[in-house]
C-alpha positions in Angstrom: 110.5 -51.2 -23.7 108.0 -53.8 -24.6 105.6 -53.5 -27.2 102.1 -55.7 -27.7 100.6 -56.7 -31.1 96.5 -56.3 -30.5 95.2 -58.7 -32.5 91.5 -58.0 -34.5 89.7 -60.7 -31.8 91.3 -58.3 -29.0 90.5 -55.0 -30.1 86.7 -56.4 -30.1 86.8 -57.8 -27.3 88.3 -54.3 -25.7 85.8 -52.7 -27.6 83.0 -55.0 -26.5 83.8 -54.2 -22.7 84.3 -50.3 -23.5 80.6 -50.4 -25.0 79.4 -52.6 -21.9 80.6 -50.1 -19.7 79.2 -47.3 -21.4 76.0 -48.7 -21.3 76.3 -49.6 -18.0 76.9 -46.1 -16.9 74.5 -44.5 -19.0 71.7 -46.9 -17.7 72.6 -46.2 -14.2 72.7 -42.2 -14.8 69.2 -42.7 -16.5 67.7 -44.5 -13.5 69.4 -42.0 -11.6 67.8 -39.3 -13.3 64.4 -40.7 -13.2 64.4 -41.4 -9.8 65.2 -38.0 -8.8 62.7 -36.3 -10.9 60.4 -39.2 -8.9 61.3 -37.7 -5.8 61.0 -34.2 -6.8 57.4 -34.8 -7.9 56.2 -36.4 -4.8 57.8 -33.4 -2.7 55.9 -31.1 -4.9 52.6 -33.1 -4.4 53.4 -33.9 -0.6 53.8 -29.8 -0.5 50.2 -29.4 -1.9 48.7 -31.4 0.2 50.3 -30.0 3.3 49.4 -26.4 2.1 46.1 -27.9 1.1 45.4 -29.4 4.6 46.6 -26.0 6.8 44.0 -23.9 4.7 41.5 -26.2 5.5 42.1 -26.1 9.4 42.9 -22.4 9.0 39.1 -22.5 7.9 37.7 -24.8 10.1 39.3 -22.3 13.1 38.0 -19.3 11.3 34.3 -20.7 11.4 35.0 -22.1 15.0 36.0 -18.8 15.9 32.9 -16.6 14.2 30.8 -19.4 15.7 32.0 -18.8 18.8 32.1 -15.3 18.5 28.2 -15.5 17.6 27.1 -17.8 20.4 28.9 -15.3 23.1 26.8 -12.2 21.6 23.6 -14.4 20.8 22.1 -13.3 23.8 22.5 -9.4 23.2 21.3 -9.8 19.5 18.1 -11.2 20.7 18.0 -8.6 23.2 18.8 -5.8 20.6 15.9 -7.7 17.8 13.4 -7.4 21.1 13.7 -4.5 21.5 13.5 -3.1 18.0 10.3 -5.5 18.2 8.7 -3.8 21.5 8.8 -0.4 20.1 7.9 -0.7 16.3 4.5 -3.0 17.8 4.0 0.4 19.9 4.2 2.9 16.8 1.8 0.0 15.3 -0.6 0.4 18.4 -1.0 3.9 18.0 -1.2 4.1 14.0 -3.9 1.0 14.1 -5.8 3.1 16.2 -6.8 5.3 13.7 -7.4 2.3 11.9 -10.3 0.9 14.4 -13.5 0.5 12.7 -12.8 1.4 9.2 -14.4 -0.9 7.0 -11.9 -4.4 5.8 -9.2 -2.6 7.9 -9.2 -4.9 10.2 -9.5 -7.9 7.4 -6.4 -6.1 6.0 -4.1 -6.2 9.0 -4.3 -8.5 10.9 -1.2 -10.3 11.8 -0.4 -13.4 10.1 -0.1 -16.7 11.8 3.1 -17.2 13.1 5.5 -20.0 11.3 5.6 -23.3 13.3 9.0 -24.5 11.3 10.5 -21.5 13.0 12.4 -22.9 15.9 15.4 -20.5 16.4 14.4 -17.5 18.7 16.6 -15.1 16.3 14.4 -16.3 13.5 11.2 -16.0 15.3 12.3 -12.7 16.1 13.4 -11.8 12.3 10.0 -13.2 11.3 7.7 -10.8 13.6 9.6 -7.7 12.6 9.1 -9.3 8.5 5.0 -9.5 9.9 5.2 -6.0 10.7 6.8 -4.8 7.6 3.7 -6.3 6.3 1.3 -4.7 8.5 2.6 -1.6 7.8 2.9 -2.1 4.4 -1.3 -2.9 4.7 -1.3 0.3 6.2 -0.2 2.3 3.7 -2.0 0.7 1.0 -5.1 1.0 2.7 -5.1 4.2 3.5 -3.8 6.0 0.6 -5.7 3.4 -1.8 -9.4 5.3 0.4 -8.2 8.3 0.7 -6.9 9.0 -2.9 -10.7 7.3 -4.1 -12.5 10.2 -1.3 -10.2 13.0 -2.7 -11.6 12.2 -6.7 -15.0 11.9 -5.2 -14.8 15.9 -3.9 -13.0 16.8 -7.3 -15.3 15.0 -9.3 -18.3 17.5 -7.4 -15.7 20.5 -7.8 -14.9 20.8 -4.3 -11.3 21.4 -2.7 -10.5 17.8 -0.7 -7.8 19.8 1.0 -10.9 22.1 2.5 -12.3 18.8 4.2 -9.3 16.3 4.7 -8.7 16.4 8.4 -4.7 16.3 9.6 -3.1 15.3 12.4 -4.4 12.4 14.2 -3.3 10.7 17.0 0.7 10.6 16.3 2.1 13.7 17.4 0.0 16.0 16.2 2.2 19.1 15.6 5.5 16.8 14.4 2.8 15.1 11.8 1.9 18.6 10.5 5.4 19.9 10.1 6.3 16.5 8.1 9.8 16.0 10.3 10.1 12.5 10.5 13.2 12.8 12.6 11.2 14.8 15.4 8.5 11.5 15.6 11.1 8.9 15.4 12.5 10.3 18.7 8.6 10.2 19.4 8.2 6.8 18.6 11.6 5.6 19.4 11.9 4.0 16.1 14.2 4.1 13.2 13.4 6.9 11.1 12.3 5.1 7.8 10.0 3.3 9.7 9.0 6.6 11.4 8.0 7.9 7.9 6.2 5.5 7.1 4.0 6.0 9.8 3.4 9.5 9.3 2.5 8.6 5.7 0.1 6.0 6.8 -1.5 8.3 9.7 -1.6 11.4 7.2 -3.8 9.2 4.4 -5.8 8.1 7.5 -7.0 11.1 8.9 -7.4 12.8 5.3 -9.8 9.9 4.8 -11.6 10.3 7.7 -11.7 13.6 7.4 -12.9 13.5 4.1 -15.7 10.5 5.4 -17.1 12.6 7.7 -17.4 15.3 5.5 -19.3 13.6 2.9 -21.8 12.3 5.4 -23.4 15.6 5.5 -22.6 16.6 1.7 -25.3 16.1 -0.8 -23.9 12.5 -2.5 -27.0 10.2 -1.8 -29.6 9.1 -4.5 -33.0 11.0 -4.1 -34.6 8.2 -5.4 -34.5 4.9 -6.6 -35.5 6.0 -10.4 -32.1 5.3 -12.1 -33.3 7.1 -15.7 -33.0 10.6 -16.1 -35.3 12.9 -18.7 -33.0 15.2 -18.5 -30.2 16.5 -17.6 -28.3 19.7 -16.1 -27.7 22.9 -18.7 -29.9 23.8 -21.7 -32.3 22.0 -23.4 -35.4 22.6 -25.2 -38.0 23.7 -23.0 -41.0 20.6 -23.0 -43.3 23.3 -23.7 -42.3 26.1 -25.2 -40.0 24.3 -27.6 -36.9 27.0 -26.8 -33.6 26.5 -25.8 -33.8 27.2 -21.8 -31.6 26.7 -19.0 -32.7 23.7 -16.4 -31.4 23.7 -13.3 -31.5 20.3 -12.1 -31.9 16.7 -13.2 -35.6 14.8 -13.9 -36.6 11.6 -12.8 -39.2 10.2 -13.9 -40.8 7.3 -12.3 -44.3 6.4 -10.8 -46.8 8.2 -9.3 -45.9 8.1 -5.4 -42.7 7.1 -5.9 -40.6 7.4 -2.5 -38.3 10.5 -2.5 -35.5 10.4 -0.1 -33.2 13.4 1.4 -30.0 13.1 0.0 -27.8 14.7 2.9 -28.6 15.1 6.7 -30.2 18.3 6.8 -32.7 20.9 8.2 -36.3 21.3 6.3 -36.2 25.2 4.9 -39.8 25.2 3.2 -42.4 23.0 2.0 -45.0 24.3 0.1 -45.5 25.8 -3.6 -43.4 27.7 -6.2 -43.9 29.1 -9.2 -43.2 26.2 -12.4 -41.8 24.0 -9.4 -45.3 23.3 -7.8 -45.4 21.0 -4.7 -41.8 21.4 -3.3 -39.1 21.1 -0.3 -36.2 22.1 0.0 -33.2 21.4 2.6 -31.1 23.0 4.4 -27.6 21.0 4.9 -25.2 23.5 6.3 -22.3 25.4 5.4 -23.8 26.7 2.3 -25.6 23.6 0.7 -29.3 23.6 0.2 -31.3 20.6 -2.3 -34.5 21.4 -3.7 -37.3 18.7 -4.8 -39.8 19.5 -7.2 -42.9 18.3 -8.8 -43.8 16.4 -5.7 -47.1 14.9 -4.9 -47.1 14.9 -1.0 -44.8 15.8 1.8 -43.7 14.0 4.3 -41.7 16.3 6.4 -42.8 19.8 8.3 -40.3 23.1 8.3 -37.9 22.9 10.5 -38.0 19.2 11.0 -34.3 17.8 10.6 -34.2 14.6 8.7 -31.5 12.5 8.0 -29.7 11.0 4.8 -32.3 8.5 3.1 -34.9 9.5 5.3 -38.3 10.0 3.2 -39.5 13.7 2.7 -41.6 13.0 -0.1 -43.3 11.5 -2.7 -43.0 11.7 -6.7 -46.2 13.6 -8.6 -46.5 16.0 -11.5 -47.5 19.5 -10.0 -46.4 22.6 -11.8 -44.5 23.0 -15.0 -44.8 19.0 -15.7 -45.5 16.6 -18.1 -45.5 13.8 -16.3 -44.6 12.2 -13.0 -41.2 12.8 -12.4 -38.6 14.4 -9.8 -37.0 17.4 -10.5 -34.1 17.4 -7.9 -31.4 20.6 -7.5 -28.0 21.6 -5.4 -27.3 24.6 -4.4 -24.1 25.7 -3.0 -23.8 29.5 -1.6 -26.9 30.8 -3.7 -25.8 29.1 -6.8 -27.2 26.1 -9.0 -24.5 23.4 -9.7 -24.7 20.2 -11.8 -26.4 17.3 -8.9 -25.0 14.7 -11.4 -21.6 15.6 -10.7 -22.6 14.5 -6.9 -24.3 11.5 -7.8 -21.2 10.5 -9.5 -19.0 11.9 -6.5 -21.6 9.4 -4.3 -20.9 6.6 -6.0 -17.0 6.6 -5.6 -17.7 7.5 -2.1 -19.5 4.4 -1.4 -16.5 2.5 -3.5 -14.4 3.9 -0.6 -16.2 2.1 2.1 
């Protein structure tokens, strides 16, 4: 056996290349270390990108694909748009009939002017069927804006609109009346909200021509131009015996000779004098309604002479019961007296509605 003495310089030294090593090692695990945590990150980044990049391309095919699949049915969605097109501006046709010659209607619909920026045919397409949304739209407002107006004007003279609305019109006549919307979309060949709003626009149509007509021949005109009245419909205090005492009209007064005009289309029933009424003519206008003109200086119409609404029958004077020159101006309806104010006021919303 040999033995060896380490001195104190040796064991340093030893020591000094144990530690050199150490470090050596631990440096080189370190670097090891970072450089595979290095690596890992970059595969981790390299992954997101690549994931990244395939959705995109998986989008960019998706919106190849739906732009393909559009272009190949472009031709039948045009087709179908057309179509839809052709036969809602043929439900228009007939409902603007109706329409003709009402006063603004045609102001009111009339098609707007088409868009010049609009260069796809789909979206010329889409913009005529937005153009007849609007007409129809028109329609409806129009209609039911006159025909609500006419409808207060006979309340207001307490008669029944329904009595002298007319109904059906020129879309289907019995399918309007029984209100089946289904029944004149097969009609029409139209989609069925569309459809209804048709039938609403015809209905409001007809009930205001119905009701237009009817008050042509109803009693709503001014008899004269005098707008002040003396007095009024009900009781009042007799001008000459100082009682209370029904009156059965309204008083006008005005100027000797002033022009008194019929205030309905009508036949001429009797000109001559009555008792308290003095010079007077009364007019027959048809289904019960008769007007009655009092206090008259002159006549200007014979019996049995038809005259028409505004026409001149007479002029303004103080005969009879009077106390001045005035008009004394009555409706009758079926044998009884009613209040002529409430059709002067019915008149005036009348001529609101035209």
């Amino acid at each position: 056996m040999r033995g060896f003495v380490l001195s104190t310089g040796k064991q340093l030294a030893g020591a000094g290349v144990i530690a050199a090593a150490a470090l050596w090692m631990g440096v080189c695990t370190a670097a090891m270390m970072v450089s595979a945590l290095s690596v890992s990150a970059s595969d981790q980044e390299i992954t997101k990108l690549k994931a990244y990049n395939e959705r995109v391309a998986a989008d960019r095919q998706a919106r190849l694909n739906a732009a393909m699949a559009q272009l190949s049915t472009s031709n039948s969605s045009i087709d179908e748009l057309a179509q839809t097109v052709e036969k809602r501006h043929a439900a228009l046709a007939q409902l603007l009939m109706d329409f003709r010659g009402a006063p603004g209607a045609s102001q009111a619909l009339a098609p707007s002017k088409p868009r010049l920026t609009v260069k796809s045919p789909v979206q010329r397409v889409q913009y005529t069927l937005m153009d007849q949304e609007r007409i129809i739209s028109a329609a409806e407002g129009y209609a039911r804006s006159r025909a609500e107006r006419l409808r207060l004007a006979f309340r207001l003279a307490g008669l029944n609109p329904d009595s002298y609305a007319g109904r059906g019109g020129n879309l289907g006549g019995p399918l309007i009346e029984a209100k089946d919307p289904r029944a004149l979309a097969a009609v029409l060949d139209v989609d069925e909200s569309f459809a209804v709003r048709i039938q609403r626009a015809s209905l409001n149509m007809a009930d205001m021509r119905g009701l237009t007509s009817a008050a042509r021949n109803l009693p709503f005109f001014r008899p004269t131009s005098a707008a002040a009245q003396s007095s009024s419909y009900g009781v009042r205090l007799d001008p000459f015996t100082r009682r209370p005492a029904f009156h059965s009209g309204l008083d006008f007064p005005g100027a000797g000779f002033t022009p008194i005009y019929a205030t309905a289309p009508g036949v001429v029933s009797f000109t001559g004098v009555r008792s308290g009424y003095g010079n007077t003519v009364e007019l027959d206008h048809g289904n019960g309604f008769k007007t009655r003109y009092a206090h008259l200086a002159g006549f200007n119409v014979r019996v049995g002479q038809r005259v028409t609404v505004g026409q001149r029958i007479a002029s303004m004077g103080s005969t009879g019961r009077s106390t001045g020159p005035h008009l004394h101006y009555e409706v009758w309806v079926n044998g009884r007296a009613q209040n002529p104010n409430r059709y002067l006021k019915a008149g005036e919303y009348v001529q609101q509605a035209n």
